[in-house]
C-alpha positions as CSV (number, residue, x, y, z in Angstrom):
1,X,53.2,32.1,-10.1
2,X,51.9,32.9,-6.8
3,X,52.6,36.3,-4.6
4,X,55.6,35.2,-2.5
5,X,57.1,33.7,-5.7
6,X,57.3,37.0,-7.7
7,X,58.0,39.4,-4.9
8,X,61.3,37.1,-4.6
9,X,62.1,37.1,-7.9
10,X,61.4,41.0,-8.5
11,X,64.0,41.7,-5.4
12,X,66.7,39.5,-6.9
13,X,66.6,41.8,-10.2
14,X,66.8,45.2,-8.8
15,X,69.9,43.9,-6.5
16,X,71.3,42.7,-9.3
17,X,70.7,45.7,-10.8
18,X,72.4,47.8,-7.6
19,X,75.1,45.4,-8.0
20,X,75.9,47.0,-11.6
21,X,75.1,50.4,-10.1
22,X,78.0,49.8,-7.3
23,X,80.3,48.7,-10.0
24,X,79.8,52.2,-11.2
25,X,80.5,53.8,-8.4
26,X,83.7,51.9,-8.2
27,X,84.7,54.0,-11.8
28,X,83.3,57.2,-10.2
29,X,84.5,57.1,-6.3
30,X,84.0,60.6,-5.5
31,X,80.0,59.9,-6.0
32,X,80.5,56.7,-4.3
33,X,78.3,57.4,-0.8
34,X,76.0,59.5,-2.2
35,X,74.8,57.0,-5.3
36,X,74.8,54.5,-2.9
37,X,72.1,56.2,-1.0
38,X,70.3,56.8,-4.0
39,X,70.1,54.1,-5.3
40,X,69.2,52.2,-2.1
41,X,66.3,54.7,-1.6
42,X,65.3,54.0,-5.4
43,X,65.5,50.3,-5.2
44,X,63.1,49.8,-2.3
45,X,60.8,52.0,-3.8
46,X,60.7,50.3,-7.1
47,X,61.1,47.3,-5.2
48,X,57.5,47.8,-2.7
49,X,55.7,49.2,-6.1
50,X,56.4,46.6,-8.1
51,X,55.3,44.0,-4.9
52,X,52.4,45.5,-4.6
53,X,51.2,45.9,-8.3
54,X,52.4,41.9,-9.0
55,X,50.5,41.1,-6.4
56,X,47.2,42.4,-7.1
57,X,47.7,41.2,-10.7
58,X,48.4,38.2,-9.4
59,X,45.4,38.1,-7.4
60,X,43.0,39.0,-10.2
61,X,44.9,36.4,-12.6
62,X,44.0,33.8,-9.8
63,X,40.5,34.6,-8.9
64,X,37.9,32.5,-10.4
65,X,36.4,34.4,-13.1
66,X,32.5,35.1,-12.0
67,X,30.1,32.2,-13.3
68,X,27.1,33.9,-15.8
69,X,23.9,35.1,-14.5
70,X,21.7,32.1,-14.8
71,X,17.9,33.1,-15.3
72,X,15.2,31.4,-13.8
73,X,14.0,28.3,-15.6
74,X,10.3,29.0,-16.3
75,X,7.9,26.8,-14.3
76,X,5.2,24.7,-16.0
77,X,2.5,24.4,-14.0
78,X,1.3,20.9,-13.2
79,X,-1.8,20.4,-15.2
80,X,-4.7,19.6,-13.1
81,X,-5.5,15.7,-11.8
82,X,-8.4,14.2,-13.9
83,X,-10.9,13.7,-11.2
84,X,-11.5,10.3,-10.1
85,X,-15.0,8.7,-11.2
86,X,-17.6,8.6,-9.1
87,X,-17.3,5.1,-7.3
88,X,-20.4,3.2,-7.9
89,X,-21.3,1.6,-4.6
90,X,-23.5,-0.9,-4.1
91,X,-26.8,-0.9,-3.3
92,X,-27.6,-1.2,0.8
93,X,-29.7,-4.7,1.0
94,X,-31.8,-5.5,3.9
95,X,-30.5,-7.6,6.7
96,X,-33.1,-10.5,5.8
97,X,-31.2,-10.4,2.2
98,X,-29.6,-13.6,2.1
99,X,-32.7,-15.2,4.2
100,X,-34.8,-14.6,0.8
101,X,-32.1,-15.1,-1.9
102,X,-31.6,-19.2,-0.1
103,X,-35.3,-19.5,-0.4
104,X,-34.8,-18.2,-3.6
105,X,-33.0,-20.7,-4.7
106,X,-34.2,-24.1,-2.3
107,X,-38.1,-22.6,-4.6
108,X,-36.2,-22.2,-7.9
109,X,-34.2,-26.0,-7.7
110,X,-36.5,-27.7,-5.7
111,X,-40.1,-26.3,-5.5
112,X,-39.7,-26.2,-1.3
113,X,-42.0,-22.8,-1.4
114,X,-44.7,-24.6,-3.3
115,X,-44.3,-28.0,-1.5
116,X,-44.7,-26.4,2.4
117,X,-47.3,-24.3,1.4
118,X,-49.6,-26.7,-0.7
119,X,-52.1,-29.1,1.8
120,X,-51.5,-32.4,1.1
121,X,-53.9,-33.8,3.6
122,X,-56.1,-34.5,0.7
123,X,-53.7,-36.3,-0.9
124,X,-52.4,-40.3,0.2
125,X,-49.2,-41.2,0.8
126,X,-48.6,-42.2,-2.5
127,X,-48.8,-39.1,-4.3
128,X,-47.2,-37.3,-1.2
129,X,-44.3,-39.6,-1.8
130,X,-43.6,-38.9,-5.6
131,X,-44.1,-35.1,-4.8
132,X,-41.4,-35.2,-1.8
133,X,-39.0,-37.1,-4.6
134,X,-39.3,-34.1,-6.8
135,X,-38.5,-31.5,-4.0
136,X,-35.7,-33.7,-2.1
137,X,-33.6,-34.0,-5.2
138,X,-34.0,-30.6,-5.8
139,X,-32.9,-28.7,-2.7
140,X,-30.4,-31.1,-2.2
141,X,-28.6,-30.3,-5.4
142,X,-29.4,-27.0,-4.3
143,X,-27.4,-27.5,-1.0
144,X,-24.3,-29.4,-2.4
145,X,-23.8,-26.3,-4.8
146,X,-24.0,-23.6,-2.6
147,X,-23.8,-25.0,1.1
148,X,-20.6,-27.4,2.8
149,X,-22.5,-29.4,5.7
150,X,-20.7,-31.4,8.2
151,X,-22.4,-33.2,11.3
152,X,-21.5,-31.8,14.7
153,X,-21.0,-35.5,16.0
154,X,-19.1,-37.7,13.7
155,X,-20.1,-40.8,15.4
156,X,-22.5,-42.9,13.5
157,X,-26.7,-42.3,15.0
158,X,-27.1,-44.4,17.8
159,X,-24.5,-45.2,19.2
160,X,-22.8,-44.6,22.2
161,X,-21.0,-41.5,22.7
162,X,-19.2,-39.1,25.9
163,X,-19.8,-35.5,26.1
164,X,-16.8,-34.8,27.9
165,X,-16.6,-31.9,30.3
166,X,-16.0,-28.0,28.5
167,X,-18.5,-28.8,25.6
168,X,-20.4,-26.4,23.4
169,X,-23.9,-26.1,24.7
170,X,-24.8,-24.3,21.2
171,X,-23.5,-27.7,19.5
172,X,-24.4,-30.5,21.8
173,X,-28.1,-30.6,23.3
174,X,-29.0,-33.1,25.9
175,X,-32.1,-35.0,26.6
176,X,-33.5,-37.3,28.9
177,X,-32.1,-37.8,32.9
178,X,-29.3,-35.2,33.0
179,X,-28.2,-34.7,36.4
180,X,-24.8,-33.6,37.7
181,X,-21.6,-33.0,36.0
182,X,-20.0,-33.9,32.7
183,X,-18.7,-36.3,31.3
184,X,-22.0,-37.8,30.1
185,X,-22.7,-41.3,28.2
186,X,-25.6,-41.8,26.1
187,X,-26.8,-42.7,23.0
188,X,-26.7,-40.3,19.9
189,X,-29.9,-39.8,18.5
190,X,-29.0,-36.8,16.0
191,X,-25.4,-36.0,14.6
192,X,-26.5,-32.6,13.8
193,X,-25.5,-30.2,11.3
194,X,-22.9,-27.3,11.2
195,X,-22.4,-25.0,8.1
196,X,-19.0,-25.2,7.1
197,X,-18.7,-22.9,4.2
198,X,-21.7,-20.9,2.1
199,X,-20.6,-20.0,-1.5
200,X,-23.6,-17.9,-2.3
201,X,-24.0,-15.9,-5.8
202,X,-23.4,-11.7,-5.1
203,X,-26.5,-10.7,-4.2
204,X,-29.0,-8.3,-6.3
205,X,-31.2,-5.5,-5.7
206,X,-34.0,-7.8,-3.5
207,X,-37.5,-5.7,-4.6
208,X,-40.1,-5.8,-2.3
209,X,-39.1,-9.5,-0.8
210,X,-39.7,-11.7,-4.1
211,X,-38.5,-15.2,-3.4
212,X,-40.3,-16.1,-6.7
213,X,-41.9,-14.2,-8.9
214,X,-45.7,-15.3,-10.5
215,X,-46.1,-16.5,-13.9
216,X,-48.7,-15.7,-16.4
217,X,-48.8,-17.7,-19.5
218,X,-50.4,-15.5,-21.9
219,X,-52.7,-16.8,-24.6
220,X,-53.5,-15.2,-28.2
């Protein structure tokens, strides 16, 4: 029941109640103005008393009872992050590194080290022959594994091929009678050679520039 509700309600009792009080004064006429009066006076009164009390029991009826003091929910501190290990980088290698580790591995397949540095002028061109086998077959094994080559020029050696105007001086070299501007015909004498892809093993530690290291066969 709200405020306006009640104070109507309340109003219509106490003049129904005057009502009975007039029919009273009807049995008792020589009291008939002054009752009147009185009762007037006491009906308004009741009347704003009662209006005001409804309506602040009304009010407190409708107000939303207040919600519980809620404590604080305790904090866990986050435990501490695990430090991260200590990254393990690698060692710094010199900037002749992957010089030594191909020579490395053109001495370890195919004996190149040992063959450039030995004097074969003593030797005839038999035994040179059966020595270059060895070390041909070797560091060319060595190359298919670990080295793509394609030629620069695709044409077959010696024939007749056009460098044509724009080309790459680093690429194409040119001998004999060159004179004026490209295009230029001649005869191929070399295809050469560009590295199209090196698949190299990671490279280790290099100490003190081994390329390969001695061997001592030790006898008992």
């Amino acid at each position: 029941m709200n405020k306006n509700a009640f104070s109507t309600r309340t109003l219509l009792i106490l003049l129904i109640g005057n009502a009975i009080l007039l029919a009273v004064t009807l049995v008792l006429p020589e009291m008939t103005w002054v009752l009147i009066v009185a009762f007037l006076a006491v009906t308004l009164g009741m009347w704003v008393v009662i209006r005001s009390t409804g309506a602040r029991a009304i009010e407190q009826a409708a107000a939303p009872a207040p919600l519980p003091a809620r404590e604080p929910a305790a904090v866990t501190p986050a435990p501490p992050a695990a430090p991260l290990p200590p990254r393990k980088e690698k060692p710094e290698q010199p900037p002749e590194a992957a010089a030594i580790q191909i020579l490395s591995i053109l001495q370890r397949e195919g004996r190149l080290i040992d063959f450039l540095q030995e004097d074969i002028r003593p030797y005839d061109d038999a035994q040179i022959g059966a020595a270059v086998r060895n070390v041909h077959e070797g560091c060319r094994n060595a190359l298919a594994e670990y080295v793509t080559l394609e030629p620069v020029m695709k044409q077959p050696e010696g024939s007749t091929v056009t460098v044509e105007p724009g080309f790459d001086v680093h690429a194409i070299r040119l001998t004999g009678q060159v004179a004026g501007d490209p295009p230029f015909t001649g005869e191929l004498r070399h295809r050469g050679w560009r590295v199209e892809k090196i698949d190299l093993p990671e490279l280790m530690q290099t100490q003190d520039r081994i390329v390969a290291a001695a061997e001592v066969e030790v006898r008992g």
